[in-house]
N, C-alpha and C positions, 0 to 999 in steps of 0.2 A: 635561771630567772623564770621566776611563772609567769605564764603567757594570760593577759586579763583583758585582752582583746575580742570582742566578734568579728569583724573585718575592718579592713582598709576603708574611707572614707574617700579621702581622696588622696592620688597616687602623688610620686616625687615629680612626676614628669606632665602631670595638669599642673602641679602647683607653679611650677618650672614657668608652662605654657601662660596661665593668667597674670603670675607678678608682671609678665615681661608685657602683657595688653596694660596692665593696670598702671606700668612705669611710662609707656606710649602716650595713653591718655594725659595723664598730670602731667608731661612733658612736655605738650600742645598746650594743655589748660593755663601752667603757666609760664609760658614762654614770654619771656622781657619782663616777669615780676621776680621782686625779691622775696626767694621762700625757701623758710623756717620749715624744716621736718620735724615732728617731734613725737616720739617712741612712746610709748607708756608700757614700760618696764613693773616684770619681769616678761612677761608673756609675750608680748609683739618684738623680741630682738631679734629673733629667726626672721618671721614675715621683713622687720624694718631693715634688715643688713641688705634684705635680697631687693625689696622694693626701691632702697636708695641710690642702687648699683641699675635699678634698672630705669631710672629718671634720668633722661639726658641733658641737665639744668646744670649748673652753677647752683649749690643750694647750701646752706645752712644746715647744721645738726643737733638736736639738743633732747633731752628724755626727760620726763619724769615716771618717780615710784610713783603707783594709787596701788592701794589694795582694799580688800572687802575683810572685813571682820565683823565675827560676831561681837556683841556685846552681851555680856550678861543683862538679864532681867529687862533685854529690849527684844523685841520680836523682829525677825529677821536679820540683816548685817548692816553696817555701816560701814563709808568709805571715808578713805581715811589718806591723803595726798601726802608722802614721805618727803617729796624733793620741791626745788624751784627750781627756774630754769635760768642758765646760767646765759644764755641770746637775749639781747633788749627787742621785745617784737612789736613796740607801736610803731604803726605804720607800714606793717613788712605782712605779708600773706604766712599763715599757718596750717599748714595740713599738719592732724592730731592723728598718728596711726597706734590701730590696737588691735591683740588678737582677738577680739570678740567682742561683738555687743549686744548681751543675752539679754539683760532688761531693762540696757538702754540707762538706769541712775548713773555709773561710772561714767561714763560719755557726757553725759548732760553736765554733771559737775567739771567734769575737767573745760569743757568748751565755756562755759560758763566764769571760771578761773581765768580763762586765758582772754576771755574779749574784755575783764577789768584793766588788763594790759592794753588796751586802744589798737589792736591788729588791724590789718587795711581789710584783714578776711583771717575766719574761721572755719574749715572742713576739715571731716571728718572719713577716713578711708580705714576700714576693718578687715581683715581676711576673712573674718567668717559673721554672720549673721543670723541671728535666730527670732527673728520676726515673732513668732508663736509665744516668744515670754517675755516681749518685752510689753514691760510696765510702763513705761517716761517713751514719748516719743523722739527721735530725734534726727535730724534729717543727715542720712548719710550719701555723702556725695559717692563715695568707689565704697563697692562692695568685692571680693574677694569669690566668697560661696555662701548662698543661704543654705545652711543646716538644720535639721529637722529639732526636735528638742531634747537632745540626748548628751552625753555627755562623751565630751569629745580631746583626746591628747596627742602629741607629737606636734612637732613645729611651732614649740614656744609654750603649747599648750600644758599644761601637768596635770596629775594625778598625784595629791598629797606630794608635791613638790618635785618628783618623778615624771621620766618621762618625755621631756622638753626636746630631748634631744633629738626624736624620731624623725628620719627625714620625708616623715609623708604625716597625714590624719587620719586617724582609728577613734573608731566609739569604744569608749570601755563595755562590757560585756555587763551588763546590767546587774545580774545574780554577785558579780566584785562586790555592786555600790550595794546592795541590799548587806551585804556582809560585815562592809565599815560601818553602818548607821548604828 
């Protein structure tokens, strides 16, 4: 396998150490509420299997697909919601967890989808965060890691749909992505 890596970002054994602050936290935050976990698939199943196990609640489960595509003869991508969710959430607390929220449009639409459902509450908890591109503001309750503006795989993450599997985070090696363009 060709190796299309520059370094490790962050190792198995930080990510290990943050899920389990970040399970602590939400675990206090919502103690005695009813709460709704919900994934946004594909990319946050690695982060959400380990963050779920590390909430010590009574909690609900449920995912949705969002993906980004281009569209022809439109400038830049559009997002595009695959699923519903299969939990009734009016009235029940929603933490929206994702593996990244680069420019912030994905996050905004989905939070946005989900408070037309009448939630008692909508947060948002990402493993990684990239402040520097995002476009849409949007307030994130748990952050995971802010990352610089690069591109980033492993732990959900891919690389032309590769990748996901790695048990830590690595930037891809820049001179790859000049390659694929």
């Amino acid at each position: 396998m060709e190796r299309i890596f520059v370094k490790p970002l962050v190792t198995q054994e930080i990510l290990r150490t943050r899920i389990k602050e970040l399970g602590k936290q939400i675990s206090q935050d919502y103690q005695g509420k009813d709460l709704v976990v919900v994934g946004v698939l594909k990319g946050a199943y690695v982060f959400y299997a380990d963050l779920v196990r590390a909430i010590r609640l009574p909690l609900h489960i449920d995912f949705l697909i969002a993906k980004n595509r281009p569209v022809k003869n439109m400038p830049g991508k559009t997002i595009k919601v695959w699923s519903e969710l299969t939990e009734k959430i009016q009235k029940r607390h929603v933490l929206l967890v994702e593996e990244i929220v680069d420019s912030g449009k994905t996050a905004k639409l989905l939070v946005e989808k989900l408070l037309k459902k009448k939630p008692a509450s909508v947060e948002i908890c990402t493993l990684l965060s990239k402040p520097e591109n995002r476009k849409v503001q949007v307030p994130l309750r748990y952050v995971g890691f802010e990352v610089p503006s690069t591109y980033v795989v492993g732990y959900g993450l891919d690389y032309q749909q590769t990748y996901r599997n790695l048990p830590y985070l690595a930037q891809i090696d820049p001179a790859i992505l000049k390659e694929g363009s």
